[in-house]
C-alpha positions as MATLAB code, in Angstrom:
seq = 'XXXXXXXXXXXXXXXXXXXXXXXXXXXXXXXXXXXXXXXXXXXXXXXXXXXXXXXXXXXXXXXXXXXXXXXXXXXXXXXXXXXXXXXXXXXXXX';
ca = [
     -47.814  -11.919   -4.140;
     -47.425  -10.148   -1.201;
     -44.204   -7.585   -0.208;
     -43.159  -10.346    2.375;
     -43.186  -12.724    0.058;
     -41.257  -10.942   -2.520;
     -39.156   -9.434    0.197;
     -38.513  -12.980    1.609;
     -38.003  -14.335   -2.265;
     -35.190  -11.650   -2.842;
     -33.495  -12.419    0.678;
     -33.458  -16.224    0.129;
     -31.950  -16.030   -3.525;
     -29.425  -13.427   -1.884;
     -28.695  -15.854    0.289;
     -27.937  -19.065   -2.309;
     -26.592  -17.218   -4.864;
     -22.636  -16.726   -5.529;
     -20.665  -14.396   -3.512;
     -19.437  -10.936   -5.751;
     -16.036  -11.252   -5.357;
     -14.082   -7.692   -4.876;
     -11.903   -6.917   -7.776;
      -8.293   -5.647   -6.767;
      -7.409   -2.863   -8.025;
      -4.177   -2.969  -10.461;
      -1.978   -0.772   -9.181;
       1.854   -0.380  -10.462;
       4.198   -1.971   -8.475;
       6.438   -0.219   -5.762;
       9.196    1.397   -7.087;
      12.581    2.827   -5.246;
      15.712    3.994   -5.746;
      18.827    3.061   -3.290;
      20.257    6.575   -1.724;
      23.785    6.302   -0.002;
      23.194    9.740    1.553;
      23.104    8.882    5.465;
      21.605   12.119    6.235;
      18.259   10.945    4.930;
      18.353    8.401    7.054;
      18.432    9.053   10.568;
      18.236    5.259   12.403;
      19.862    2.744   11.023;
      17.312   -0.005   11.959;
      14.649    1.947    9.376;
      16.658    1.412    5.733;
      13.262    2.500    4.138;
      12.417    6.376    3.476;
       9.270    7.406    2.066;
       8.218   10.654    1.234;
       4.679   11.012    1.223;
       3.965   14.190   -0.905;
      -0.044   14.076   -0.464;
       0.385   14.294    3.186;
       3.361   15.966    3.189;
       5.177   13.858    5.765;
       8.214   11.682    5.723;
       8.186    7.905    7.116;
      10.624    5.606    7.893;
      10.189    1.552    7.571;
      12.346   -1.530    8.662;
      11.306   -3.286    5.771;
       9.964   -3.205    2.037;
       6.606   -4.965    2.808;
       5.954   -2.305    5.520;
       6.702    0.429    3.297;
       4.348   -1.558    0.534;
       1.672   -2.123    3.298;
       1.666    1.887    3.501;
       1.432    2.562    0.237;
      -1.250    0.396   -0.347;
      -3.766    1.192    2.333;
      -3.355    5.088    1.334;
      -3.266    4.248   -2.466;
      -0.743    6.361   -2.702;
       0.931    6.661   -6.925;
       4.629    6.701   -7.405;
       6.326    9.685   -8.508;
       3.501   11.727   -8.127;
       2.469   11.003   -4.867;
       5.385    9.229   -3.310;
       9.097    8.541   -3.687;
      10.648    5.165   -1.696;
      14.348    4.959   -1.392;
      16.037    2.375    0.462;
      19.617    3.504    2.423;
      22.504    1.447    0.774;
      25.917    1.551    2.734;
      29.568    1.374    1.543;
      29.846   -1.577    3.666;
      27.349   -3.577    2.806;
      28.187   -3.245   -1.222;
      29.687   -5.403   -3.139;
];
């Protein structure tokens, strides 16, 4: 056989056969702790600090699946590599 042929036999079975699927990776699941220290939170419409210790940065979220969103796309490990508190206030305990 020819390289086209081969070439066109290799493309074509490509082509039919089943898709890899992409394995997830298991990471742990997002931890935090609650914090009712104000000063660590500077607006009240961001209740979620992280501290990103491989950048070196703080960040501030309105919500736990933005924080999550974060941590996933820089695969960031907890304790190690980040610590996520969320602000609780007198009022709003029970």
């Amino acid at each position: 056989m020819s390289k086209t042929q081969n070439a066109l036999e290799r493309n074509i079975n490509a082509l039919t056969s089943k898709p890899k699927t992409k394995r997830k990776s298991k990471q742990e699941p997002v931890k935090y702790t609650k914090s009712k220290d104000a000063k660590l939170f500077p607006y009240a419409t961001f209740p979620y600090r992280l501290e990103d210790r491989k950048e070196n940065k703080v960040c501030w979220f309105e919500c736990l699946e933005h924080a999550i969103k974060y941590i996933e796309r820089y695969k960031l490990q907890p304790i190690k590599e980040y610590k996520l508190q969320v602000h609780v206030s007198s009022h709003n305990m029970g």
